[in-house]
N, C-alpha and C positions, 0 to 999 in steps of 0.2 A: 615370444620374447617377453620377457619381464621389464618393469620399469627402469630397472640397475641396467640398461642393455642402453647405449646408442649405436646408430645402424647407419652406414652407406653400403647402398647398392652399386654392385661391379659383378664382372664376371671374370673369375680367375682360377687358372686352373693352379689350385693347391693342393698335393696332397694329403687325403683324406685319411689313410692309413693310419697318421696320426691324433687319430681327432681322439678328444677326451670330452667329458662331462660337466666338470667342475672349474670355473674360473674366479679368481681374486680381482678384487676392484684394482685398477690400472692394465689389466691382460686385454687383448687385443687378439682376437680371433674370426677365423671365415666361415661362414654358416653357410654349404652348399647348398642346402634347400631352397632359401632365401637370396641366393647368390649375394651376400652381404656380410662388410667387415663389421664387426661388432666392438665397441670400444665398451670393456664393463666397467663401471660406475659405481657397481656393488656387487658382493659376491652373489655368483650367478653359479645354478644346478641343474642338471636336465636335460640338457641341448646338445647334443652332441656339435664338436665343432672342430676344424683343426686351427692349433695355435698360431701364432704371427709375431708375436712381443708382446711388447708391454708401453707402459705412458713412461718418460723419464720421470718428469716430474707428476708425482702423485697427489702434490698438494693439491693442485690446479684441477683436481677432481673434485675437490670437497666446492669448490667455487661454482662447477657447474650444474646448469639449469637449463631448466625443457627449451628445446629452441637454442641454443646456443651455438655458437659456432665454435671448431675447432682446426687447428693444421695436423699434416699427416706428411712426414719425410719417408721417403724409401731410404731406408738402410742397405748399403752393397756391404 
């Protein structure tokens, strides 16, 4: 993982099929290796991962910092 990457650990069966490379700051993806959602921070290259969303608010990324806490809603 790169710096631009925050991580919780979970186990979830998603999807892999769709996993891509490339993610934009605000995208929200699951890194089976790692079994962890990935919240990017900054654009992020390399990882294979499959996708999940995004942050609504984007601003509230530029705000965050190492250690910080954040919420996480399930979307139906």
């Amino acid at each position: 993982m790169t710096g631009g990457t925050a991580v919780l650990l979970v186990n979830l069966a998603v999807p892999v099929d769709k996993a891509r490379s490339s993610f934009e700051a605000g995208e929200v993806a699951y890194d089976p290796r790692l079994r962890a959602i990935c919240l990017m921070l900054t654009k992020v290259q390399g990882v294979s991962m499959a996708p999940l969303g995004e942050v609504e608010d984007r601003a509230a990324l530029s705000k965050m910092k190492n250690k910080d806490w954040f919420t996480m809603k399930l979307m139906e």
